[in-house]
Structure formats: C-alpha cells, structure tokens
C-alpha distance (Angstrom), angle and dihedral (degrees) to the residues before:
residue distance angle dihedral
X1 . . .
X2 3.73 . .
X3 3.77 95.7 .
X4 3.76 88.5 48.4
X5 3.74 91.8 48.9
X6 3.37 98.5 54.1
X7 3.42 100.3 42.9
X8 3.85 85.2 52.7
X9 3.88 89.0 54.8
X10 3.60 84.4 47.8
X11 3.47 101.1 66.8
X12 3.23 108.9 25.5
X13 4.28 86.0 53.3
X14 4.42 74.3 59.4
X15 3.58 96.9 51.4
X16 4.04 89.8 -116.7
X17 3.38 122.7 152.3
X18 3.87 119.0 -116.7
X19 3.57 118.2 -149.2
X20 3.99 101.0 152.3
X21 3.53 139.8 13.7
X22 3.48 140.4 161.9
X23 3.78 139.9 176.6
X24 4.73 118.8 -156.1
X25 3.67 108.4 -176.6
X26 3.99 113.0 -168.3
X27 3.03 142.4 165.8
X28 4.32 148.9 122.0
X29 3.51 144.3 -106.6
X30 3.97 122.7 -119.0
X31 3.86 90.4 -154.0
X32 4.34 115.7 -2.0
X33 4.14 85.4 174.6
X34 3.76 100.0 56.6
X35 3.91 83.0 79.8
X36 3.64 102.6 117.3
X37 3.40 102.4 -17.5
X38 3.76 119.5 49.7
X39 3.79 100.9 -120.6
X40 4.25 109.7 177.6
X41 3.82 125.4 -47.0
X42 3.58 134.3 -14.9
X43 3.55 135.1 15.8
X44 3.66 133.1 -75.1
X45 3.88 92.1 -106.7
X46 3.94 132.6 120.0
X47 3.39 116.1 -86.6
X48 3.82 91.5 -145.5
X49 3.54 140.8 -39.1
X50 3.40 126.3 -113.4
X51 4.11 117.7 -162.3
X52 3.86 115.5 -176.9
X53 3.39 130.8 176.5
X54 3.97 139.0 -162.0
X55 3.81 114.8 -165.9
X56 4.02 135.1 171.8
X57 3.36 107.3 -160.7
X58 4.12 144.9 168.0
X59 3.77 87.0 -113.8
X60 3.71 153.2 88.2
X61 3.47 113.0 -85.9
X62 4.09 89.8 -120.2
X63 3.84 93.8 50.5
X64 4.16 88.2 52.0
X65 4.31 90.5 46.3
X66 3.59 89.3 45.8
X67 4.19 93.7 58.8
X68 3.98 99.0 35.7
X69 3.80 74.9 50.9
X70 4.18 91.1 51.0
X71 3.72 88.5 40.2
X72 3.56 98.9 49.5
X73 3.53 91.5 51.6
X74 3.50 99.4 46.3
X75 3.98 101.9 43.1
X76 3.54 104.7 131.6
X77 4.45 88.9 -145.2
X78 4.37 84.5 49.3
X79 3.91 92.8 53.0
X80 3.80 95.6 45.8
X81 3.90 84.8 48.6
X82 4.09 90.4 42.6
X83 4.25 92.7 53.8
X84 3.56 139.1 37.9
X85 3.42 112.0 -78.8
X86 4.24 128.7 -165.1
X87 3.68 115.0 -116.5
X88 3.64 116.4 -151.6
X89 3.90 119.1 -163.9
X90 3.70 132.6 -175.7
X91 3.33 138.3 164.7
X92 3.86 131.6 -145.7
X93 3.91 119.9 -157.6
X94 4.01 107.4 -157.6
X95 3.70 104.3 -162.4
X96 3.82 115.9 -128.2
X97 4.02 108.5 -83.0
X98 3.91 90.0 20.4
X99 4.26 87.2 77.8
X100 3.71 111.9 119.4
X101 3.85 109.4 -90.5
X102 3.56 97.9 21.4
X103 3.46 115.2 127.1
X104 3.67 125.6 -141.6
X105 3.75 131.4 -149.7
C-alpha cells in the first residue's frame, strides 16, 4: 500500500494519467518456526523482499521507471525494512476482573 501510494502521488503530482497500477510483494522466510521456540538454524526473518510493479500509464516508459524507482526508495515501510530498526517490547498484565468489558460488582 505504501509503494502504491506513492507512486499514485507521483503521478498525479506530474499531471500523468493513471490507467493501471499494481503493487506484488514476495518474498520467504529463512526460519518461520524459530518464533518462540528456537527450532534449527537461522532466524525467523525474510529472506528478501521482492516489490514488483505493473503500471499503464500516459507516459514514457523512462519517466514511469524513474518514479517507481523514487518511490521505491523512498517508501517509508522499504527503509525501515532496508536499516536496522529498534524494537521496543512490553508487556501489560491485566489482572483478572480488571479486563476490558468485565464488569465488576
């Protein structure tokens, strides 16, 4: 949704008509089962991405390569793939008859 967002912004910002566009993200896993208990190698990370797109367009085929090209570069989801990012965790513990909905007496 990103990709396709931006590329949408894109050309529209360009005045280009859109008539088709679509966005494939693919891609595997070097190890799905090391989730939560380590199972084998690896970790459960992608491999790699893969980000394709098919477009029909009211422009030359250069202009079109050169913004997926932008787009793909810039996509805020792609660059916090690309680089190291921080994950934060935390953990809540709702005691019993303090759970959202339940009513007390």
């Amino acid at each position: 949704a990103c990709v396709a967002a931006g590329m949408v912004l894109q050309v529209t910002l360009r005045g280009i008509v859109l008539r088709h566009l679509s966005v494939e993200v693919s891609g595997g896993f070097d190890n799905l089962l090391q989730t939560g208990e380590p199972a084998g190698e690896g970790t459960a990370a992608h491999t790699a991405l893969r980000v394709t797109g098919s477009i029909s367009a009211e422009a030359d085929d250069e202009v079109l390569r050169d913004l997926w090209d932008r787009v793909v570069s810039g996509s805020p989801v792609a660059n916090t793939i690309r680089r190291p990012t921080p994950v934060v965790a935390g953990l809540r513990i709702i005691d019993p008859g303090q759970e959202p909905g339940h009513a007390t007496r």
